[in-house]
N, C-alpha and C positions, 0 to 999 in steps of 0.2 A: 476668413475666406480668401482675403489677398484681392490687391487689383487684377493679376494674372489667371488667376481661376474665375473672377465676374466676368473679364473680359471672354473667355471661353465660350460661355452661356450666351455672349449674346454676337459674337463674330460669327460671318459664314467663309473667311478666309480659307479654311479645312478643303471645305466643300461648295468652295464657286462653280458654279454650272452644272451641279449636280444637283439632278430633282426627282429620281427613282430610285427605288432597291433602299438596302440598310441604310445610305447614307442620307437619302429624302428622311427617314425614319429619324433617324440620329439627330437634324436639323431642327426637328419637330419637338424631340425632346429636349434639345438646348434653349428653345424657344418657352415650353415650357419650362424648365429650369429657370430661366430669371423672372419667371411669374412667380414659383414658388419664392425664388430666393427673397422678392420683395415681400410678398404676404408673411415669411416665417418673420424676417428679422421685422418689421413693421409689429405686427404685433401676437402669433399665431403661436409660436416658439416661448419667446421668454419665460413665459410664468408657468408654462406647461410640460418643459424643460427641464424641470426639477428634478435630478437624479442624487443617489442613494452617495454616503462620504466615500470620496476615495473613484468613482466614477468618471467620466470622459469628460473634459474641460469642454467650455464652450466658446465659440466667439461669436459677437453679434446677434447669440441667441441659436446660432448654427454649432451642432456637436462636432467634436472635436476626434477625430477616431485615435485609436491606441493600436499598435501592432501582438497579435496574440504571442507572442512567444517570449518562452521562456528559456536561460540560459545557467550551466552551471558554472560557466565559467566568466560570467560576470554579478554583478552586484547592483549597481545602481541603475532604474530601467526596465529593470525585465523582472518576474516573478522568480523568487526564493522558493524553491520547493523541497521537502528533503529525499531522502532517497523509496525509489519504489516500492521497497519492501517496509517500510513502516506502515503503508495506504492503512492497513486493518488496525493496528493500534491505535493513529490519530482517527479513525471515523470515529472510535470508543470514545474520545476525547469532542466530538463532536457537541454533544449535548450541550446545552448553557450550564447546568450545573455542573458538570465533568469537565468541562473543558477548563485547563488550568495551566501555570510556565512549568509545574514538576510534570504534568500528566506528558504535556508535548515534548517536555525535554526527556522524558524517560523513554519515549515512542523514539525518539532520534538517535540516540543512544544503542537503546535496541537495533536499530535499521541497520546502523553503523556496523555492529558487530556481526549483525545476520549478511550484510551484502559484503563486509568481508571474507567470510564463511565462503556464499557462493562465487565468488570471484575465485577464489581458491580453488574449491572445486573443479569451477568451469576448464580453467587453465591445467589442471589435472588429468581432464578429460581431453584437452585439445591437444597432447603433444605431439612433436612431429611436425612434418611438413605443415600438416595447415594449421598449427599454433603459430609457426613460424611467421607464416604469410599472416595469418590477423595482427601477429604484432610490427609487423614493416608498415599496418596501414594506421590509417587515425582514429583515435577513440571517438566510438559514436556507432550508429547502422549505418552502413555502405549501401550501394544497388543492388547489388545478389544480396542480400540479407531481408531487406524490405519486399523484395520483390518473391522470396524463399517465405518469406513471412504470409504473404500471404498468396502464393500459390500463380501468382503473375508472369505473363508472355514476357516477351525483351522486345518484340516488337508489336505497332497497330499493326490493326489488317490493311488501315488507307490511309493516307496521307491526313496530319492534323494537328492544326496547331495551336499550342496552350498559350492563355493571354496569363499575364502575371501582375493584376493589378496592384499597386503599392503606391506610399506616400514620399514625396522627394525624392533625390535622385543618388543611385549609389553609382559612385564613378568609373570600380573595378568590377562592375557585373559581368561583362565577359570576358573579361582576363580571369575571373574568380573561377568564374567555370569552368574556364581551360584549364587552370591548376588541379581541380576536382575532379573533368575528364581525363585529363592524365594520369590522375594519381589513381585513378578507378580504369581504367583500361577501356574509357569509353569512345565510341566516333568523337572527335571534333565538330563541337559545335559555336561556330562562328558567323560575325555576321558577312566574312566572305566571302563562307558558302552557304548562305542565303536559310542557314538555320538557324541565327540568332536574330533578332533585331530590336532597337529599343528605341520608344520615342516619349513623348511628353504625352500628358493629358488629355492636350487635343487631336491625339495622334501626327503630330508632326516630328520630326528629327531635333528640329531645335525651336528653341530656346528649352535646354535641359532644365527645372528646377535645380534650387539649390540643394548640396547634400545634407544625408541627416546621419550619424552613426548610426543608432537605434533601429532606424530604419532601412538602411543599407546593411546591417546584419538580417534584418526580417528580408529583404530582399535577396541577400544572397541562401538565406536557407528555401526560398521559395520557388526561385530560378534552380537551384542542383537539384532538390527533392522533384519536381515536376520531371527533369530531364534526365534523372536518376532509372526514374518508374517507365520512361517511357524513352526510352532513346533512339528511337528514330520519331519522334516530335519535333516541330519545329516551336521555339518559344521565341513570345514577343510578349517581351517588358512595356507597361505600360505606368508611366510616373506622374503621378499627381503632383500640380503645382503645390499642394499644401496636405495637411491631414484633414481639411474641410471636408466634411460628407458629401457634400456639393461637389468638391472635386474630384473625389472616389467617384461619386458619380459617373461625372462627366468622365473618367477616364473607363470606366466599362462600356459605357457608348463607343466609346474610339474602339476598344478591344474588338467588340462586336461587327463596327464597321470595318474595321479591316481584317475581317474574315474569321477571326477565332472561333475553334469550333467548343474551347472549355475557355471559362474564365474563372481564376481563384483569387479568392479575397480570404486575406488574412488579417485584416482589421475588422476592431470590432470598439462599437460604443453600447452605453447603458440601453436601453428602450426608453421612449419618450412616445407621450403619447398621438406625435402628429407623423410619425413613423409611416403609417397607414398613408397618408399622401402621397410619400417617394418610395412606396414598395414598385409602381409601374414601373420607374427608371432600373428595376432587376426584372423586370417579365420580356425578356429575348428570345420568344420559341424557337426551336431548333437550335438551340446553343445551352449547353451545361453552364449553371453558374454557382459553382462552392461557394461556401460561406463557414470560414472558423465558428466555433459556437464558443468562444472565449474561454481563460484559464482561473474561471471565480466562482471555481465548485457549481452549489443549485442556484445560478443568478443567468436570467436570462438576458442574452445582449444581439444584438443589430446589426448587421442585417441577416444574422444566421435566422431570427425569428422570422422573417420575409419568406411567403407562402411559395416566393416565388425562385428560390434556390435550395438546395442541396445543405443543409448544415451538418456540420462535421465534428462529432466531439472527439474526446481525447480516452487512448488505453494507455494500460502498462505492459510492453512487450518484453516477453524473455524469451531471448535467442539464445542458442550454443554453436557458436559458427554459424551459418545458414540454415538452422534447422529450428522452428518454432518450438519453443516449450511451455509457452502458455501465455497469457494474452486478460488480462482482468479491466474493469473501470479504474481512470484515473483521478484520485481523489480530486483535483482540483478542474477538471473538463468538466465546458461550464452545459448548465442543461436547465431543465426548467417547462412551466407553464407560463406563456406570454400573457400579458397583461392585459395587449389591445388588439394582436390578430386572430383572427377569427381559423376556426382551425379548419384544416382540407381536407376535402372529402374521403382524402385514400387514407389519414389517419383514424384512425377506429378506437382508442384507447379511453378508457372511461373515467376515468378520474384526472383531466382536465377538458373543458372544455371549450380551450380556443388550442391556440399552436403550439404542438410540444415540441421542443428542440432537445436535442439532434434528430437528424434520421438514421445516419450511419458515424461510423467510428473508424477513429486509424490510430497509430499509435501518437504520444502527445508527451507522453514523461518523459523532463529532459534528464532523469536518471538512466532511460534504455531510451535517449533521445539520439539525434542525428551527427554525423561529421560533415561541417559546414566550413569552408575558407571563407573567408574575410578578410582583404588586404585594406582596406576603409579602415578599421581599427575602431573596435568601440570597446569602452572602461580602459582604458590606457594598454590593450593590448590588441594585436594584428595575429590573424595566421586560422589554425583550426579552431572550431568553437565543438563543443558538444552542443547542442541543442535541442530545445523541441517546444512546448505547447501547442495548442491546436492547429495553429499554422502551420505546425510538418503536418496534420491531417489533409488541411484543406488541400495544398496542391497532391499530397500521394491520391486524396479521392478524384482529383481533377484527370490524372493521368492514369487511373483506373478506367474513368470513363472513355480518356481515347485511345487506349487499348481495348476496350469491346467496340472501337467505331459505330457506335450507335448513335452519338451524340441529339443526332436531328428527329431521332425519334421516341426524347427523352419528355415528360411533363414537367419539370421542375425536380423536386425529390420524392415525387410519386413511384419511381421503375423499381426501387430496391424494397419495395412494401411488397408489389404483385411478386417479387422475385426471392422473397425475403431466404426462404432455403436455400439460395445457392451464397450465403453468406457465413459467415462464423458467427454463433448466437454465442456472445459473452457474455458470462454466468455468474462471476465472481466479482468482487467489489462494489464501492461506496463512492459517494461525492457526498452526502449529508444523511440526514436523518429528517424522513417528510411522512406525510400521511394522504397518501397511500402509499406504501413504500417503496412502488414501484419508480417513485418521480424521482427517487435519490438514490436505488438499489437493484444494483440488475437480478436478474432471475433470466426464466426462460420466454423464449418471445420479445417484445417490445419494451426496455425500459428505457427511462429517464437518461442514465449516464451516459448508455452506449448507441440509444437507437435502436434498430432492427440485427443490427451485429457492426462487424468489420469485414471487407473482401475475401472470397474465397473464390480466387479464380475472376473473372468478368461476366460470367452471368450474371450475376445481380445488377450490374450494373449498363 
């Protein structure tokens, strides 16, 4: 957790002489904050903490979050996935008995030569001017793409501003954005014109955390995707002293209190089972709060399972230019039946019965993933990344929502259930193989991979 993040929970330096409105609120929850903090790490956490190999490191008993995202263009850190058109082969390979190194290596193999194929094509299709113009820009979806993808305004209707919670500090996050709104023909967003700002944890200015590559790449894909969707947004960076839950925490509190009307969170850890205590520190009424629902196929993770946020899994997007061509589950967007929240009343699905994760979807494969700058540099390289995991979902859902300006009259991730028609119902693909199949295999209506769909437009949301 760090001395810097305890100290958090129990200073009222933020908030001297302030005793009403969000920020009395915020107080109250830093207050309880070092109640929890003492009761997990004392004895509540450790033994109960027990998560699955390969899951969220812990310290003092306190989970450890992991940033969702996945990158082709690095190796160490972030998930290896192969290309999007293999999804239907490797599900085959799914099974325990099927699944083998010839079965997976033959699906890659294939993918290799089939998304050669359409890459070929596509380029085929594209010539002329606007081939020209996709290739001056960077591989990845740009803003008209995402926003062509699914049927999105270029501006809110009100004034609204996106929080961008993350862990440590990335040092180029507005210089990154400027290279990205330049290179995209976007307004400048700076924090001279009082469109950018960024602060620590406790919502102050300084003392910034220290940086993190890993994390400064999750950062920079979360800050452009957010301001991408929504560019007359105002965003404000908000940096956790540590990757402590506890400090995620405490930095949605600041989000919240200084005014955000979305908050996205692109970290995620395993489920544990005292989860259920620190769901209150997400229930912000009139405030949007995303949540990634992680990149570990059917394995459900925290705090996407939290009743009290919006969780976001992961597609596979195929664009030709700005024009949608189809849109499936992405084999590894993570989904699931939670183990210990009790499910919400506006889910209605029968074959689980506590809380199923996602509710909605956005795109997530970093094979049709994003173009993201990063001057920070992480695996020994600086500049464009390709990117994606669920974390390009969470903030495009964050900046969907403040493009319908609704935000204050949102339940949690209740509004895209009553709304579900005005959504894209994805129909096609796998994340595993479950029983009821719907938990691992979309169809029509509500499943497992994708949720209720992906955005068509801002009604649903």
């Amino acid at each position: 957790m760090g001395i810097y993040g305890l100290r958090g929970r129990v200073s009222e330096k933020v908030f001297r002489g302030v005793r009403t409105g969000k920020y009395a609120v915020v107080r109250r929850r830093r207050a309880a904050g070092w109640y929890l903090c003492v009761v997990l790490v004392v004895g509540l956490l450790p033994g109960a903490l027990a998560s699955k190999a390969g899951g969220s490191a812990k310290v003092g008993g306190i989970p450890t979050a992991r940033p969702a995202i996945c990158s082709l263009n690095s190796a160490a850190g972030t998930c290896v996935v192969p290309t999007a058109v293999a999804q239907k082969k490797l599900v085959k390979c799914a099974g325990a008995r099927k699944q083998s190194k010839s079965c997976v290596a033959a699906a890659l193999k294939a993918a290799k030569k089939k998304a050669a194929r359409r890459k070929a094509a596509a380029k085929k299709m594209l010539k002329g001017s606007a081939s020209a113009k996709l290739k001056s820009l960077p591989d990845g979806l740009g803003p008209s793409q995402i926003r062509g993808a699914y049927n999105l305004p270029s501006v809110a209707p009100r004034a609204q501003t996106i929080a961008i919670v993350t862990a440590f500090d990335d040092p180029g996050a507005e210089s990154d954005l400027g290279v990205y709104s330049s290179t995209y023909s976007l307004p400048p967003c700076t924090s001279a014109n009082g469109c950018f700002r960024k602060v620590n944890g406790l919502g102050q200015a300084r003392p910034l955390p220290p940086a993190n590559a890993t994390w400064a790449l999750e950062t920079s894909l979360d800050v452009q995707i957010a301001y991408a969707v929504c560019p007359n947004c105002k965003i404000l960076l908000v940096e956790a002293a540590s990757a402590s839950v506890l400090d995620l925490l405490d930095a949605v509190d600041s989000a919240v209190a200084l005014g955000a009307n979305e908050v996205s969170n692109s970290w995620v850890v395993d489920e544990f089972s005292s989860e259920t205590i620190l769901d209150s520190r997400l229930d912000h009424p009139g405030v949007v709060i995303t949540a990634a629902s992680g990149d570990t196929a059917n394995r459900v993770q925290w705090p996407a399972s939290s009743p009290f946020v919006t969780a976001v899994g992961g597609t596979t997007l195929t664009m030709l230019g700005n024009v949608r061509v189809s849109e499936s589950a992405w084999q590894l967007g993570g989904s699931g039946c939670s183990r210990y929240e009790s499910k919400p009343t506006w889910q209605i699905d029968s074959g689980c019965s506590r809380r199923m994760v996602p509710d909605v979807s956005a795109v997530g494969d970093p094979s049709t993933g994003a173009a993201v700058y990063d001057s920070y540099g992480y695996s020994s390289r600086r500049g464009w990344f390709k990117t994606g995991g669920t974390s390009f979902g969470a903030p495009i859902i964050a900046a969907v929502y403040a493009l319908a300006g609704n935000a204050d009259q949102v339940v949690a991730g209740s509004y895209p259930y009553a709304h579900s028609g005005s959504l894209f119902d994805v129909r096609s693909g796998a994340n595993g193989s479950c029983s009821p199949s719907y938990l691992c295999t979309t169809g029509t209506g509500y499943d497992g991979p994708t949720g209720v769909g992906s955005p068509n437009g801002t009604s649903g949301f």
